[in-house]
C-alpha positions in Angstrom: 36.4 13.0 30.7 36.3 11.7 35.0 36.5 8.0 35.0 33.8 7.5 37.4 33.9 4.2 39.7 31.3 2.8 42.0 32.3 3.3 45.5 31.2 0.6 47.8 28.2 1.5 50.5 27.7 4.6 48.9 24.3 6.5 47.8 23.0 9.2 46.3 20.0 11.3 47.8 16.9 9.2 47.4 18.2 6.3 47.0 18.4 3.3 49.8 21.8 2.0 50.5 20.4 -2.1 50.6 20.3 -1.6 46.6 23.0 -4.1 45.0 25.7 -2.3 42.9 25.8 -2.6 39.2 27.7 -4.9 37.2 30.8 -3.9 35.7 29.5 -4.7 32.3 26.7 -2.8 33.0 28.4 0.4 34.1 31.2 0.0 30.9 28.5 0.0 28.7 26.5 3.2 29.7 30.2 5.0 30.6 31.4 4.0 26.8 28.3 5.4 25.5 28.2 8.7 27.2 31.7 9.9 26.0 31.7 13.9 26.8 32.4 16.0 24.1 36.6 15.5 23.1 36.3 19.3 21.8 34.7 21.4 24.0 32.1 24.1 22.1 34.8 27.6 22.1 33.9 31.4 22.0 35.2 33.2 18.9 38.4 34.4 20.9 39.0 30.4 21.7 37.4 30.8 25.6 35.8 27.5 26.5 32.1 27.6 26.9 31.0 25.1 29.1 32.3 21.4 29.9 30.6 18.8 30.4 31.9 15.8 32.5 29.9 12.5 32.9 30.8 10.8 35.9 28.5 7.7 38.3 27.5 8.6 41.7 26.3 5.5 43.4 23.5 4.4 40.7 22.9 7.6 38.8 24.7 10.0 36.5 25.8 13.2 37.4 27.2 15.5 35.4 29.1 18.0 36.2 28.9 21.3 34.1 31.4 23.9 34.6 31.9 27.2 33.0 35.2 28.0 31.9 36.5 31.3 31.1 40.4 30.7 30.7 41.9 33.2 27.8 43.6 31.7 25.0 47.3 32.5 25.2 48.5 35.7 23.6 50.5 35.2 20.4 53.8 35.8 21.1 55.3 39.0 19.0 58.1 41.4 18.6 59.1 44.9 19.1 59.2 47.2 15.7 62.5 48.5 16.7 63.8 44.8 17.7 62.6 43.5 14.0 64.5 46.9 12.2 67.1 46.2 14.1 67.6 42.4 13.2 66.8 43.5 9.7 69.9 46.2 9.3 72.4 43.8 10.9 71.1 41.1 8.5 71.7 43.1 5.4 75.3 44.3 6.7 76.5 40.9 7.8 75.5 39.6 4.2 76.7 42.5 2.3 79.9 42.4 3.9 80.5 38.6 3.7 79.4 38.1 -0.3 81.8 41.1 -0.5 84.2 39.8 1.4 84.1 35.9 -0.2 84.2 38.0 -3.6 87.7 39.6 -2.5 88.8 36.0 -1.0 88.3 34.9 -4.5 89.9 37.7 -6.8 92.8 38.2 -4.1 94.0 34.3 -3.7 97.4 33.9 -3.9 98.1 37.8 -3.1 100.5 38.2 -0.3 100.3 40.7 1.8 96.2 41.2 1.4 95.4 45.2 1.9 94.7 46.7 4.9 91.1 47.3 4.0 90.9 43.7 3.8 91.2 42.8 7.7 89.3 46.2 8.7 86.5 44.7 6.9 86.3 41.3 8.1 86.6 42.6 11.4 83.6 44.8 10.6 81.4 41.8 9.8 82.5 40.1 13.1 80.8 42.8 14.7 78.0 43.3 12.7 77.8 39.3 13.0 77.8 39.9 16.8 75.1 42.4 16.5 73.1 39.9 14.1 73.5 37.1 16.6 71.9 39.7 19.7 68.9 40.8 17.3 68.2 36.9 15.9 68.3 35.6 19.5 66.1 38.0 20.6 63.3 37.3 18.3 63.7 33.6 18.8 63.7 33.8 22.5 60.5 35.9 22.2 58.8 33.8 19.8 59.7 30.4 21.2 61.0 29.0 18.2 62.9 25.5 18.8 66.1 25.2 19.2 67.2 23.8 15.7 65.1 26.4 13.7 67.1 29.6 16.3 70.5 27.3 15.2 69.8 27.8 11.8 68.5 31.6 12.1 71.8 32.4 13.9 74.2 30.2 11.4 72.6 32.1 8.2 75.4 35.0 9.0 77.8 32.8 8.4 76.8 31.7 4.8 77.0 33.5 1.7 73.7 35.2 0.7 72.3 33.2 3.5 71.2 36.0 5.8 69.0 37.5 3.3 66.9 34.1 3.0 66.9 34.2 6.8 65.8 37.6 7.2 63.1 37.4 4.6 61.7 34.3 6.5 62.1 35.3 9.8 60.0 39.0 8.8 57.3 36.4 7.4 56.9 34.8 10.5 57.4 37.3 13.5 54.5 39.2 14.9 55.4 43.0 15.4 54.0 44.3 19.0 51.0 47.1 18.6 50.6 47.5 14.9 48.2 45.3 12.4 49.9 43.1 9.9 48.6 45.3 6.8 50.4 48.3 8.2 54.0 46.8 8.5 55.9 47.1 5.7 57.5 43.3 5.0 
């Protein structure tokens, strides 16, 4: 809502300029009781109507009322291919490391570990890598904070903790040009 004030040696049309100004008090009162509407009234697609702003022009209201047509915001959303792609390295960077903690575990104390056993953390760094890509992608696109992308792109590094990631971040990611009921989540 304008905060209207009375300007001094002012007048609207029709009206003399030897008239005395209202009292403060007196123009409080009538602005306090003609509040404009907080919430505007809203198409269907969130496009504002009309808006209606209350403001004093020497000794009478005027009010202002001005269409509005700004479109709501798009929602943001994801490729299909980006989402499949987050979703593959998400399942290979957990599948490797609960493997690979599983091994830690049963080959403790075994000097030299095998040779599959290096090849295969250095496979999970790079499907890691290719995790981290795909995750900051979709959180760049859907303007997540910054603590929630943190904790997106730290669940490769935790047992098991890539699935929970994955299954929440397919819950809350648009996909670009299809319909929610046709993507398979």
């Amino acid at each position: 809502m304008c905060t209207a004030r009375w300007r001094r040696g002012t007048t609207s049309p029709g009206q003399s300029a030897d008239l005395p100004a209202p009292s403060p008090t007196w123009s409080g009162q009538v602005a306090s009781s003609l509040r404009a509407e907080p919430n505007p009234r809203r198409h269907s697609d969130g496009t504002v109507i009309e808006v209606t702003i209350p403001r004093f022009e020497s000794f009478g209201l005027v009010t202002d009322t001005r269409a509005v047509s700004r479109p709501a915001a798009p929602a943001p959303s994801v490729p299909s291919w980006l989402l499949t792609t987050y979703r593959v390295f998400a399942y290979l960077t957990g599948v490797l490391l609960v493997t690979l903690t599983v091994a830690l575990v049963a080959l403790l104390g075994t000097e030299p570990k095998p040779e599959w056993y290096g090849i295969a953390w250095t496979l999970h760094g790079w499907a890691y890598m290719g995790y981290l890509g795909a995750a900051f992608a979709i959180c760049f696109m859907m303007r997540w904070s910054i603590g929630r992308t943190i904790l997106v792109l730290l669940a490769g590094t935790v047992p098991a903790m890539s699935f929970v990631a994955e299954r929440w971040v397919v819950q809350r990611v648009d996909v670009a040009g299809t319909d929610a009921a046709t993507v398979s989540r």
